[in-house]
N, C-alpha and C positions, 0 to 999 in steps of 0.2 A: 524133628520138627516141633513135637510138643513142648521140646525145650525152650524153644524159641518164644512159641507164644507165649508160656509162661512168665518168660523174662518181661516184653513187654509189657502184658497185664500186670506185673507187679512194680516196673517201674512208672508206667502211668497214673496207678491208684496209689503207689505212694507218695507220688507229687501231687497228686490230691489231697490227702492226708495232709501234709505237709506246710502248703500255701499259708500265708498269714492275712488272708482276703478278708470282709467282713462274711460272717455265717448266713447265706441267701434262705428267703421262703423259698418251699418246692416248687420249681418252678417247669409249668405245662407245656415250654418254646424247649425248651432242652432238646427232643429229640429232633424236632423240626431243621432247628440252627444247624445241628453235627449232622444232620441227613443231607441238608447243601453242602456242607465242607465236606463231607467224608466221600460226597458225590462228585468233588468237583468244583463245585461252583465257587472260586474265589476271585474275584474283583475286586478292587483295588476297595469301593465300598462296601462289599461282601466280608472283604477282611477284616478292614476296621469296622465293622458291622460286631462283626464276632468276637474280634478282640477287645472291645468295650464290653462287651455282655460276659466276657468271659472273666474279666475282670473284677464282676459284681458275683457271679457266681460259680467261683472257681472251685468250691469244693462241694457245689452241687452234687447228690447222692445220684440225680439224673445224667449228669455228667460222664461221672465214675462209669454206672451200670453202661450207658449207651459205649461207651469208649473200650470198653473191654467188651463187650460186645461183637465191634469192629475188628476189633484186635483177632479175636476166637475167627471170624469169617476171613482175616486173610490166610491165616493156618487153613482152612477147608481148603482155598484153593492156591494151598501149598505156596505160598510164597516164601520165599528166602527168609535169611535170618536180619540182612541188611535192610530187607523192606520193613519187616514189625519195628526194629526199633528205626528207624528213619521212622514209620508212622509215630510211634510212640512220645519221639523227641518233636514230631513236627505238632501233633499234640498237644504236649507240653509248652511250647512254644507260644503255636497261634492263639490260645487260649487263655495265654499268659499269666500262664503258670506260678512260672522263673523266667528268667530270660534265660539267653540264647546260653549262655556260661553255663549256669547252675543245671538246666534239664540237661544238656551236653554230658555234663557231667556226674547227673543221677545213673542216666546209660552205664557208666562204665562201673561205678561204686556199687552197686549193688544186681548185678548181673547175677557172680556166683550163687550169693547165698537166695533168689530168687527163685534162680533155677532148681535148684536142690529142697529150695522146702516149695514151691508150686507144683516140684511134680509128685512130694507125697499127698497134695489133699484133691481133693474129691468136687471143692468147693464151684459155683456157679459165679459169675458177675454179680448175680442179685446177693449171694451168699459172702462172696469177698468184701461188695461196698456197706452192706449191714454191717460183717463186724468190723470195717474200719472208720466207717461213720455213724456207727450204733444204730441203733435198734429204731429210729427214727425211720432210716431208710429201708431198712429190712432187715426183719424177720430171720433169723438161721436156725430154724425148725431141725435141718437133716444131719446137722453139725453137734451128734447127743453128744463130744465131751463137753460142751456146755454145761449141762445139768450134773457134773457130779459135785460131789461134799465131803467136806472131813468131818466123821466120826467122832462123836465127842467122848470120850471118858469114863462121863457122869452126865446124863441127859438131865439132870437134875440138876439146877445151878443152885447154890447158898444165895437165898435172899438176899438184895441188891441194899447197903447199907452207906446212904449217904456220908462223905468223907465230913467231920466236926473242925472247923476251924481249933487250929493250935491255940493252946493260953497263950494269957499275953507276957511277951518275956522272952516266950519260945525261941531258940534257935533257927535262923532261917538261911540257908544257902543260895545261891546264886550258879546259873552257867549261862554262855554263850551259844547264841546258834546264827550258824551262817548257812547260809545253800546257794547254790546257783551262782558260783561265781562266774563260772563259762570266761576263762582267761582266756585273751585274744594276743598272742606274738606276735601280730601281725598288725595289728591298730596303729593308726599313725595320727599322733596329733597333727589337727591343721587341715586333715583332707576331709571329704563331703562324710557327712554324718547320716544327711537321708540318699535313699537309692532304691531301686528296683528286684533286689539281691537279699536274702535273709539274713547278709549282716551287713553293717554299711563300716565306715572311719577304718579301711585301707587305703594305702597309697594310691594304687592302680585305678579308684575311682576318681582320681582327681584332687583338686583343692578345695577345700570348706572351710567348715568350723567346727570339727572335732575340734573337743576339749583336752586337756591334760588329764582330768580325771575321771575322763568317760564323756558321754551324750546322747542323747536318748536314741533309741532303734538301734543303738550300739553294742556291741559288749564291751567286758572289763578291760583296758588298757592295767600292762604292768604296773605304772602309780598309783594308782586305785588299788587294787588288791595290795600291795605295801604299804599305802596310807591306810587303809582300814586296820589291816594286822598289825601297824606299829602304834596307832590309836588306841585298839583295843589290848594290844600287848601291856604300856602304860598303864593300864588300870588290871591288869589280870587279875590283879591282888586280891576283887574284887567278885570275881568267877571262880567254881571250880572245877568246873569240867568245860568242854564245850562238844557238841552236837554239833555235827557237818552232814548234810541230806546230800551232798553230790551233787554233780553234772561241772565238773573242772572245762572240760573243754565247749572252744566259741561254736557258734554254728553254722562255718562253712561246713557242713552236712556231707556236700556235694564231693571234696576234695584233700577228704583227713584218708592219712594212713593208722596202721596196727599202732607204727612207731610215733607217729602224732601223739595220739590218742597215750600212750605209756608214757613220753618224755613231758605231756601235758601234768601228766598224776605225778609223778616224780617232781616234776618243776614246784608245783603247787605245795606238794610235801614237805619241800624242802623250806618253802618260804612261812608255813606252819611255826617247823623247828627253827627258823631264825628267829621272829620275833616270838612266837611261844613257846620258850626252849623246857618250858618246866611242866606245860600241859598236858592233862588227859584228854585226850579228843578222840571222840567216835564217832568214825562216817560211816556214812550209806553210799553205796553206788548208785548214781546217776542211771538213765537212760544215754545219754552222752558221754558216758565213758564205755562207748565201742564203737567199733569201724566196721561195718557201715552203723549211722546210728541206729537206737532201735535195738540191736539184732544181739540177742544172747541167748545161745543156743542153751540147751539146757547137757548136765552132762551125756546123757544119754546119745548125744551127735559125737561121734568122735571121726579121728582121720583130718584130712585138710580144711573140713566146715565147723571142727572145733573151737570152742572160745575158751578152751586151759590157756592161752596165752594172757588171754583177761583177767581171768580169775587168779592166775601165778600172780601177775604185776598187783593185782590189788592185795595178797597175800605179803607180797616183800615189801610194799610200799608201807600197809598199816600195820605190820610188826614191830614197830621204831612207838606204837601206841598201843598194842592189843598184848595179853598174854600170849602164851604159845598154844594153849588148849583152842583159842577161836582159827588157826590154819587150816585145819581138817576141812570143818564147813565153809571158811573164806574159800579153798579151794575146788569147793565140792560145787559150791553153788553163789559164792560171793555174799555171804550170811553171816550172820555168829551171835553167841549169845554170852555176856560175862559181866561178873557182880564188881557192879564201882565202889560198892562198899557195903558192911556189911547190914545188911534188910534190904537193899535195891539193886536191881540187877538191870541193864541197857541190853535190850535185845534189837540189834539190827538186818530189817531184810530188805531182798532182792525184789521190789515192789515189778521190775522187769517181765517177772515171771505170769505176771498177769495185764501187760500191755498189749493192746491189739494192734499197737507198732509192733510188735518183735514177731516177725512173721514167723519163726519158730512154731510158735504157736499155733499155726493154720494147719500143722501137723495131727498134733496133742497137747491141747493144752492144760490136760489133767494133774495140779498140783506138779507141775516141773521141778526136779529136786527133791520131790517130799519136803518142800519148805515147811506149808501148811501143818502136815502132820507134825514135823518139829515143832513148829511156833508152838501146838496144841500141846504136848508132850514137855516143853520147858515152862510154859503155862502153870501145868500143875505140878511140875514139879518146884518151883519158884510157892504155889498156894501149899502145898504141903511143906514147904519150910519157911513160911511165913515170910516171903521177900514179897517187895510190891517192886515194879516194870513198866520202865517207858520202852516202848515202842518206837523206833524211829526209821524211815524208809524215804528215798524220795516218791514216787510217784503215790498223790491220795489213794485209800482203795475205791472212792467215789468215781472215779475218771480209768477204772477199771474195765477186763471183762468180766461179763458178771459173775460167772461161776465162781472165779476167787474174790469178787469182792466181796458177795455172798456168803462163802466158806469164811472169809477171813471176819466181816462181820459177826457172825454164830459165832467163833474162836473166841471175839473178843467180850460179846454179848458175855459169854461163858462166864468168865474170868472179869468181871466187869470189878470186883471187888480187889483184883488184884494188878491190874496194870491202872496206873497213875495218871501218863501222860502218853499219847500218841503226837508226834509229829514226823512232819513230812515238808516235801519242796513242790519244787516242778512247774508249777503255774504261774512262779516270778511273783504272782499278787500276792495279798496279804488277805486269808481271808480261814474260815473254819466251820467245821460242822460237828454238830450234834447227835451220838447217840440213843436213839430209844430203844428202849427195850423192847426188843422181837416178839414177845407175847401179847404184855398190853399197847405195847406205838405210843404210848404216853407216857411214861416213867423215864427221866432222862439219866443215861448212864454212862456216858460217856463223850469226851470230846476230840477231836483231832485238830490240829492246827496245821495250817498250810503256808508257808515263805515267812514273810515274803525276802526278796531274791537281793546280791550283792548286784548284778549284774543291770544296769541301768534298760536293758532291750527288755521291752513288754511292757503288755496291759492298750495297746492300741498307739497311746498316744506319748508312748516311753516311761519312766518309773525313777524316783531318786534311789539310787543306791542305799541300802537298807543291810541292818540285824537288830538282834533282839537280844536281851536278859530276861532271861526268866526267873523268875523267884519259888523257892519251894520250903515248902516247912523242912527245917535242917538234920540235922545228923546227932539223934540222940535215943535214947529208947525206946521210947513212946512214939517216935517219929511216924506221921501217914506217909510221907516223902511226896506230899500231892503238890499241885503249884498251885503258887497262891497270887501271883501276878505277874504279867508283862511287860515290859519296858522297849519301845520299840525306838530302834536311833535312823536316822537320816541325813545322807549329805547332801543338801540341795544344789544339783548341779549345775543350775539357772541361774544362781548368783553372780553377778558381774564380776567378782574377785575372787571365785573358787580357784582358779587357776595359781594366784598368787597363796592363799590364804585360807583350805579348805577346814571348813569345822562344822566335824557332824553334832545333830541336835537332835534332841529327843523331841519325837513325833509325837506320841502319846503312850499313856501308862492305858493299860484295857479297863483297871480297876476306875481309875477316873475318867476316863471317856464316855464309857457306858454306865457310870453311876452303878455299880454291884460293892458287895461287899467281898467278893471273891472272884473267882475262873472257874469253879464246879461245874459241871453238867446243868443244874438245877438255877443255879446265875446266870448260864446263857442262856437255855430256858423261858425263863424271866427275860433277857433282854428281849431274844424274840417274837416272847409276846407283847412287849410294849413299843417295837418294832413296826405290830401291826397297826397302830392308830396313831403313832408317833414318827411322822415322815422326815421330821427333821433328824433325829437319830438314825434311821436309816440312811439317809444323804451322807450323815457321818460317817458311817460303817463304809460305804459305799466310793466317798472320798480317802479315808484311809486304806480301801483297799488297795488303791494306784499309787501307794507313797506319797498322797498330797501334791499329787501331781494330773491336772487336768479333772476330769469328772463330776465338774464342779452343781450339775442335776441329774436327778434320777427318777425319772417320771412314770408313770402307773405300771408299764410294763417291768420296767428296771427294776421297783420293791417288788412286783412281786417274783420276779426271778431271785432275788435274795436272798427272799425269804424263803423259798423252796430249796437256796443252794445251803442255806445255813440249816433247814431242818433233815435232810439228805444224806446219809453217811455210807448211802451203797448206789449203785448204778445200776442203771432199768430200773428206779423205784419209783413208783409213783402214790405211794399210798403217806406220806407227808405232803400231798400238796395237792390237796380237795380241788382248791380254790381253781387251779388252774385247768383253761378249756384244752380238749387235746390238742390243737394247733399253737397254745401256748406253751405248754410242756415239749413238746416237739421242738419249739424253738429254742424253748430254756434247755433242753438235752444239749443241742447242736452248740449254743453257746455254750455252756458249758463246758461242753468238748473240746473246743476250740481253744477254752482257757487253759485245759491242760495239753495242749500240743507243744509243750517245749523244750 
């Protein structure tokens, strides 16, 4: 019977999690509302009573708590397995979640591995909705792998030594980076584009206005991912490497298999080597490359709740781009670490391992894999042979649990003199944060970059299909190998004639948009602090985060959520962001949260 409840309780809150609703204040009617429904009381006005409210705040933290609540009280009095999840989908439902499809089909997708990791924890309602809606809603005080950390080396870091712009002359190199393509097989030009459903522009919803090369709250139709890689294939010449953060497959969530999810990686792979037959590319694994999403066991799960099926397919699929030295770890934990040439070394990880989607984790979520301790260990061994290291993962460590975003923080804080570039995916926007340094909080050391996404679905009100070049001082002795500007491209898919005649256009360069003379640590810095008195720059930042698409104001509350997300590089921090009242940081968490739910 505990199995049972457990199943529900984890299909409910992860339709919570889940929801693309706007992020509600806490709200005081919560318990009231579910106490007439849960009692009974539904009338035809009672219903749509509840399903409007439910609607505004779907991933209410009072929601969550009260719902799994209910759920634990019909376990007491032993009810079936067909009652909890009948509650759990009607749940889902009345509340409007998903509709009747998509919770139908949370039920089945994610039953097993629900079962098996809710009955190792210990955890409460109040303890489940904390860490899947952060720390806003509660507290997980009894939950101590929380608070562990990776060990440093040398607690003593070398003096942090700002990177010197290259003479002039210098050599400078080029690569591409794309993320989040989330290819859809199933998209059909022509059919409805908006819908009720986490992805919309398939056939079964009807007729619309899906485009040929995507539309917004879509994802990637096949000629979009082909027109971009034969776009950017044409100028390769141009590039020389390219960085891939992951998440290949769409976000029917509800209704992928194992074999989905591996003929999606392969598919994608393959369309790589078409049009970039001469490329070094290094991906990162997605949160979306597994079935159910979310969920990557660590290896320490073996038997039937295993993910060696994941981790094999991403081992065969990126060996056609990886030496043979990175398979061990690709297999061990979906990771790897190897030198693109000689002084710079591309270290890729499994940001998974610290999502408080991958319920995995509700287990032990104590450095899963021993990533961490590697990352720390290739760290210094990369500093004692003088290579500098980009870092690339999808999921930011910001939109993390805290214990690794913390850990991973210190790791990088460490080594601030030796890794170059951090980026990442996940959030679909275009956006980035700042480094300080853990001692004094004012010394900036570092930056990460976040998207933005191929995939046109996200940001509220949809996104132009987007990548980027990045520029770095080139490949020569003296090289820092640090970047020295962005270049960010756009296909605006609003255009009247994209259909016939698509051409992407450069959005903005970072260096000329924000007036820097660089991308260092100490340049964004600089931005923002002129950020803080300069609103119309922030509107800037703030519209370019959506691809130039919609956002077109950003009013008092909007700068200052910004500016706390752009000074921010860990999660549960609050010590960049004075300014804010605690009912505004609560909100700016929750959004935030929300941004990275994709």
């Amino acid at each position: 019977m505990k199995d049972n409840m457990l199943t529900a309780i984890g299909i409910v809150s992860l339709a919570l999690l889940c929801t693309a609703n706007p992020v509600p204040d806490p709200s005081t009617a919560a318990e009231g509302f579910l106490g007439k429904w849960i009692s009974g009381e539904r009338s035809a006005d009672a219903v749509t009573s509840l399903r409007s409210w439910g609607s505004q705040f779907a991933i209410s933290c009072d929601i969550c708590k009260f719902a799994v609540k209910e759920l634990q009280g019909l376990v007491k009095r032993n009810a079936t397995e067909e009652e909890i999840v009948k509650l759990a989908t009607t749940i889902c439902i009345d509340f409007k979640i998903e509709d009747k499809r998509v919770c139908d089909g949370i039920t089945v997708e994610f039953r097993q591995e629900l079962i098996s990791v809710l009955l190792g924890t210990a955890l409460s309602p109040e303890e489940i909705c904390g860490l899947v809606l952060g720390g806003a809603c509660a507290d997980v005080p009894s939950f101590n792998s929380q608070n562990w950390t990776i060990p440093l080396l040398n607690s003593s870091r070398p003096p942090y030594v700002p990177v010197k712009p290259p003479a002039p002359g210098s050599p400078v190199t080029q690569f591409l980076y794309l993320s989040d393509i989330h290819y859809d097989s199933k998209y059909a030009e022509g059919s409805k584009s908006t819908c009720d459903e986490p992805i919309c522009c398939r056939a079964y919803l009807g007729p619309g206005d899906a485009g040929k090369y995507g539309s917004y709250h879509c994802d990637s139709p096949v000629a979009l991912l082909e027109n971009v890689l034969q776009h950017v294939g044409e100028s390769s010449a141009t590039f020389d490497y390219v960085i891939f953060t992951g998440d290949v497959p769409a976000h029917n969530v509800w209704n992928q298999t194992k074999s989905d999810i591996t003929s999606a990686i392969a598919f994608t792979c393959d369309l790589f080597n078409k049009y970039l037959p001469n490329a070094k590319i290094f991906p990162a694994v997605g949160n979306h490359e597994s079935a159910p999403v979310n969920s990557f066991a660590p290896p320490s799960i073996t038997g039937e709740n295993s993910h060696q099926w994941l981790r094999d397919a991403l081992a065969e699929n990126w060996k056609r781009w990886l030496p043979e030295d990175t398979q061990t770890t690709i297999k061990k934990g979906g990771f790897y670490s190897t030198l693109l040439r000689p002084g710079l070394r591309v270290i890729s990880l499994n940001m998974n391992y610290g999502d408080s989607g991958n319920w995995w984790l509700f287990i032990n979520n104590t450095d899963p894999a021993g990533q961490l301790l590697w990352l720390r260990d290739q760290l210094q061994k990369a500093e004692d042979a003088g290579e500098k290291v980009q870092i690339i993962g999808h999921q930011p460590p910001s939109g993390l649990m805290k214990a690794f975003s913390w850990a991973y923080h210190k790791i990088v804080n460490r080594y601030a003199n030796t890794v170059t570039a951090q980026i990442f995916g996940h959030s679909h926007v275009d956006k980035m944060s700042v480094f300080f340094d853990e001692e004094d909080k004012k010394t900036p050391v570092g930056v990460f970059y976040i998207g933005p996404s191929l995939t046109p679905d996200g940001g509220g009100d949809g996104l132009n299909p987007a990548y980027r070049i990045y520029s770095q001082d080139g490949d020569y002795p003296e090289s820092t190998h640090a970047l020295l500007d962005h270049h960010t491209y756009i296909l605006n898919i609003s255009q009247p004639d994209v259909s016939t005649s698509p051409k992407w256009q450069l959005e903005y360069s970072a260096k000329a948009a924000y007036g820097t003379s660089g991308i260092q640590p100490a340049d964004w810095a600089d931005v923002i602090d002129r950020m803080e008195t300069d609103h119309t720059l922030t509107q800037k930042f703030n519209m370019l985060k959506y691809h130039s698409h919609g956002h077109s104001t950003c009013d008092d509350a909007c700068r200052k959520s910004v500016l706390c997300e752009l000074r921010t590089s860990r999660s549960n921090d609050k010590s960049q962001c004075p300014s804010l009242t605690e009912r505004e940081h609560q909100r700016h968490t929750l959004m935030t949260a929300q941004d990275d739910q994709c």
